[in-house]
C-alpha angles and dihedrals in degrees: 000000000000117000129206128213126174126220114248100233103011133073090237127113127205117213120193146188125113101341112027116230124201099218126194134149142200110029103162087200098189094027077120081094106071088048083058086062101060095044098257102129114198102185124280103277091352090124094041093049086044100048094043087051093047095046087039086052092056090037089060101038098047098031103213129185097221133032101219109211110195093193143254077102082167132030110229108092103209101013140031117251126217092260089053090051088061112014093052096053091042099053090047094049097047090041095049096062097068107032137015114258146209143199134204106182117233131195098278100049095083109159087009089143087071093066095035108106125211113276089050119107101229107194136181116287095237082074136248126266123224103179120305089355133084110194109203138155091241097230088106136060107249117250118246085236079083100047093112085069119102093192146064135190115179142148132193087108100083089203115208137180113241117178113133120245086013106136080228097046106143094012120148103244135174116256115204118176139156127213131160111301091231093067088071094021102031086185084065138076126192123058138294122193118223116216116189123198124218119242108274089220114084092196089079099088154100139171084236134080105185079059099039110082121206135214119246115229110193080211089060090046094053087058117096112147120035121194099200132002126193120193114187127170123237102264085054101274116147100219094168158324144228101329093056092055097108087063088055114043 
């Protein structure tokens, strides 16, 4: 049976049986673009550096076998910026040299396998299964071929805490929660818990949720009725449960 553990300070899981996987989601690499945009200039190659040190620091310190990429590895939706041309190739390469790696395409990773080197597992964008577990991105609605899974870790979501004047308003946090398994395999019965990931990039964020937009998952839309719900911060606080979720997603 696989085991999760979160790592205090950084919106990364590590899943482990036999074999022990590094998991994170969401990193927009090239989403520097749009803030060029809008005039709001980061550094040539500041959030690439800093993204490829901060994933080689875990990497090092937790020794996985696999670097789990949940997908919306870039940030254009339909082409491939500038940045992504050179940023993507450069993250994976540096990345795969140290540890194996694997990518689960998101929505926005549209012609990705263009940018994907030799040496970088590249799978199909409905996720991959490793036990009782199906790692996907959550844009997409979950075949029935994975229905024998009890569990689900996704991203796509980019939960944050709002709650004004709170010192973590507008924090990245982990959202666990645990509903009847039918309402995503409706062949099923029992019950299947949900873990979304925050965004790896820290740079998806605001203090305000009328200005921060979402993404939709059809799996949190099936669901109407949780049993249970857990929101931790990244460094490990609870901060809530169910009846906070809608400060939350």
């Amino acid at each position: 049976m696989l085991r999760e553990k979160l790592i205090s300070g950084k919106p990364a899981l590590i899943v482990e049986g036999n074999k022990k996987h590094l998991v994170v989601t969401d990193l927009h690499i090239g989403f520097e673009s749009n803030f060029a945009s809008n005039e709001i200039f980061l550094g040539k190659n500041t959030t690439i550096n800093e993204t490829i040190n901060e994933i080689s620091e875990i990497i090092q310190l937790e020794k996985p076998d696999s670097l789990i990429l949940l997908g919306d590895l870039k940030s254009s939706i339909k082409n491939i910026s500038k940045f992504e041309w050179n940023e993507v190739p450069l993250f994976l390469e540096k990345i795969k040299k140290i540890c194996n790696v694997v990518l689960v395409p998101g929505n926005h990773d549209a012609n990705i396998q263009r940018l994907v080197p030799d040496g970088v597992s590249l799978i199909s964008s409905i996720g991959m299964v490793e036990e009782n577990i199906l790692f996907t991105h959550g844009h997409a609605m979950p075949s029935e071929n994975f229905s024998h899974v009890d569990k689900i870790i996704m991203g796509h979501i980019h939960p944050v805490f709002f709650q004004k004047d709170s010192i973590i308003n507008g924090q990245r946090v982990w959202v666990s929660l645990k509903t009847k398994k039918e309402q995503i395999f409706p062949s099923q019965s029992g019950e299947i818990e949900i873990i979304v990931v925050p965004s790896f990039n820290k740079y998806l964020y605001s203090t305000n949720k009328k200005k921060y937009k979402k993404s939709i998952s059809p799996i949190m839309e099936k669901i109407k009725e949780i049993s249970t719900a857990r929101i931790v911060t990244l460094d490990g606080t609870p901060i809530g449960d169910e009846s906070i979720l809608d400060q939350v997603l």
